[in-house]
Each structure stands twice: as structure tokens, then as C-alpha cells.
N, C-alpha and C positions, 0 to 999 in steps of 0.2 A: 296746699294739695299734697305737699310731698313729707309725709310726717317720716319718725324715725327709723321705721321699720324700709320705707322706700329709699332715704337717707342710705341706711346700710346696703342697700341692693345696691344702687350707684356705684357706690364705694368699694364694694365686692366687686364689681366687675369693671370699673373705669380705673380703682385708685383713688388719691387725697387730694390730687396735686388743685389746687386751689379751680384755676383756668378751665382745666378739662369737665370736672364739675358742676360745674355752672353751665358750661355748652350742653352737656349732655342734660341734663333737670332741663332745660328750656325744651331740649327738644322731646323728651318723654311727654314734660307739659302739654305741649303742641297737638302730640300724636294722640293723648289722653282727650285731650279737647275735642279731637277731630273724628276720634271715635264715639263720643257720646253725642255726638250732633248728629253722626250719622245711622247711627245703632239704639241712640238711648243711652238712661242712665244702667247700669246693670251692674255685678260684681264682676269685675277688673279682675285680670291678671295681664304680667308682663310678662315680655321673653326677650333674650336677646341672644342672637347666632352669629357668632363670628366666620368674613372670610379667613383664608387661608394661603399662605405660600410655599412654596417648597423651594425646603436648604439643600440639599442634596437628593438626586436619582429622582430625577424628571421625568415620574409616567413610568418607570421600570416597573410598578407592580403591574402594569396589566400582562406581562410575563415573568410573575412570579418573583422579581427581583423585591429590593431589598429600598425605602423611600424615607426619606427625613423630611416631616412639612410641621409649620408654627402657626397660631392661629394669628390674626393681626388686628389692628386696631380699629380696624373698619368691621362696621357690623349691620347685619339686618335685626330692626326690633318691629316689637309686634303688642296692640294693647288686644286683648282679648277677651269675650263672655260667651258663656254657651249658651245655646241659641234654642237649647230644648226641640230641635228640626233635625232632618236628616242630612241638612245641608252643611256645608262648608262654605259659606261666604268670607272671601277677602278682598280687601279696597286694597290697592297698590298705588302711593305716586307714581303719575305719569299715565297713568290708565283710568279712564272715564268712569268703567263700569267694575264691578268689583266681578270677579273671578267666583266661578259657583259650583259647587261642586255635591250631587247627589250621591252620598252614600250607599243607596241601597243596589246603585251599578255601580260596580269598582273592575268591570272588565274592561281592559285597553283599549282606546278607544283611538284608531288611525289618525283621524285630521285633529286632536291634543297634541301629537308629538310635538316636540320644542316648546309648550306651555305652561305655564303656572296652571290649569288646571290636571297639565298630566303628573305634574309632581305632586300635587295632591291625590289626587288620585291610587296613583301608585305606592304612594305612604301607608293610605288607608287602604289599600289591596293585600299590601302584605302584615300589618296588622293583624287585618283580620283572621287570616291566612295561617298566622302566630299563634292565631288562640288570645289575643287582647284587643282590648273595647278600644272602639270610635266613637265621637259622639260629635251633633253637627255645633257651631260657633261662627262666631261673625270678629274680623278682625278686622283694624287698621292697621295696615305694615308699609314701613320706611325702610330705606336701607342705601348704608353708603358703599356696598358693595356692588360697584357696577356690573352687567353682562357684559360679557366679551373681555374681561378684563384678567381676564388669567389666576383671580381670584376663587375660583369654586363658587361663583352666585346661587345657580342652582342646588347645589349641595345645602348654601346658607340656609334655602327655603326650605330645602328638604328636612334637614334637622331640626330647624324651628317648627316646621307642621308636624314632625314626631313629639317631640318637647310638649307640644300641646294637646297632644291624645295622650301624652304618657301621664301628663302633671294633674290634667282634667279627668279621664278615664280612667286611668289604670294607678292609682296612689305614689306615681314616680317608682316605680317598682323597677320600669327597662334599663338595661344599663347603656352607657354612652356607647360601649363597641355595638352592640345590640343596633341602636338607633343608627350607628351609620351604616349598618349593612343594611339596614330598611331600605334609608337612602340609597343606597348603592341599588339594591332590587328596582326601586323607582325611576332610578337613571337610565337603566337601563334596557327595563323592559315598557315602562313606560313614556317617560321621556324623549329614548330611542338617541341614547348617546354611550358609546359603550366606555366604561370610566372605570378604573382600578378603585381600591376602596380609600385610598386618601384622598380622595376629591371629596 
């Protein structure tokens, strides 16, 4: 399943080291598996979003200060196919029903606040908003970046659901500062969490 081209993506973003390798290919496998049973077979793509910590100045930007954050070894990944729909459909371990999300209302919606569908939402709010394509997709996502864990969870989702309007819609054109101020918009006007931009 995993030929050279995916070989090198691993490697690209895990490293060599034998051990790490191997954990990680099992579990892309896994998730590859778990999204064609649920979705079908279709043309595949990966993504992987790293959490995050901070080394220095905790939370100062939301007053302008000055912050040092690293990304870490814990990640949310995600197998993805577009879905030719206006929706966003995503499966999440731990949740029953996958998370859905209709494109052609991207106005804030009150009882989403705190949910994987207001962080979608809000990705593809501002998006659109930007002047670049959405398009709807069906995902399975993992991730060892827990809630509450002081890691930017939301954040992870937030830049993977960019990652994947940018990679799919828009020719990988946005650049990464780009993508986390989306995020950041999404955080805060729709998730309803207010968060400086190193989250």
C-alpha cells in the first residue's frame, strides 16, 4: 500500500529512525483502511498537522507581545477525497457520527461554538471571504493531539481543514502564515475562543 512516493512523505515528516517508521506506516495504513470502508475507494490524499508548545511568552501575543512556540511530535492526520458535494464530511475517533458541514451556509452558527463543526466552518468562512475555493470532501481523522491538553488541538484541526481547501482547491498557492491567520479568524469568531495567533 505504501509505495515510494508515500515512503518519502513518512520520512519527510517523521524522519528515518527505524521504530518511529513503522508505528507511523501502520497507522496511516489503519486510517487509509478505515476511510475506504467508510467513504469508498477514491483518489486519496494525506495530511498531517502538527500540535504545538510554547518555549517562551505564554499567551503574550494576545497583547501584542512577543512568543516562541515549536511544533511537536504529536499530530492530527487525516486520509482525504473530494466528495464533488457541498459538504464537508469528517469521521473523528471517539465520535460516532462524522461531523458535516454545508458549505453554502458558512454564517456563524451559536449552538457550534466549541465544535469541530465551527472550526470548519469558520476555515471555509474566511476562505471564501479571501477570494479562494472551497470544495466539499469526506475525511477520516486521527489524532494524538489531545483536547485540553494545552497543545493547540483546535488549532491542529484548524490548519489541516486549511491544508485541505488549499492542496485540493486552490493549487497549494496560500502560504502557511496565511493559513494560520484563517485559523486564528476561525477561533475566534467561530469557535468563540479568543486566542493570539500562535495557537
Amino acid at each position: 500500500m505504501f509505495n515510494g512516493s508515500l515512503t518519502h512523505f513518512l520520512e519527510n515528516i517523521y524522519g528515518k529512525d527505524q521504530a518511529v517508521f513503522e508505528y507511523q506506516k501502520k497507522r496511516y495504513e489503519k486510517l487509509i483502511e478505515e476511510h475506504v470502508s467508510i467513504f469508498g475507494k477514491n483518489k486519496l490524499y494525506l495530511f498531517s498537522s502538527p500540535g504545538r508548545t510554547e518555549i517562551s511568552g505564554n499567551h503574550t501575543d494576545h497583547n501584542n507581545g512577543k512568543v516562541l512556540a515549536a511544533a511537536i511530535n504529536l499530530d492530527t492526520i487525516t486520509a482525504v477525497s473530494a466528495s464533488g458535494t457541498p459538504h464537508v464530511k469528517l469521521l473523528s475517533n471517539g465520535y460516532k457520527k462524522p461531523f458535516d458541514v454545508n458549505l453554502s451556509h458558512l454564517e456563524a452558527v451559536e449552538n457550534e461554538k466549541q465544535t469541530t463543526n465551527a472550526l470548519i466552518r469558520g476555515v471555509a468562512a474566511r476562505f471564501k471571504a479571501l477570494g479562494y475555493k472551497t470544495g466539499g470532501f469526506n475525511a477520516r481523522l486521527t489524532s494524538e493531539v489531545l483536547p485540553g491538553s494545552g497543545l493547540s488541538s483546535s488549532a491542529s484541526i484548524e490548519i489541516l481543514i486549511a491544508s485541505v481547501f488549499n492542496e485540493l482547491f486552490n493549487d497549494g498557492k496560500i502560504s502557511a502564515m496565511e493559513m494560520a491567520k484563517i485559523g486564528q479568524f476561525s477561533e475566534i469568531n467561530y469557535f468563540g475562543k479568543p486566542c493570539g495567533l500562535m495557537d
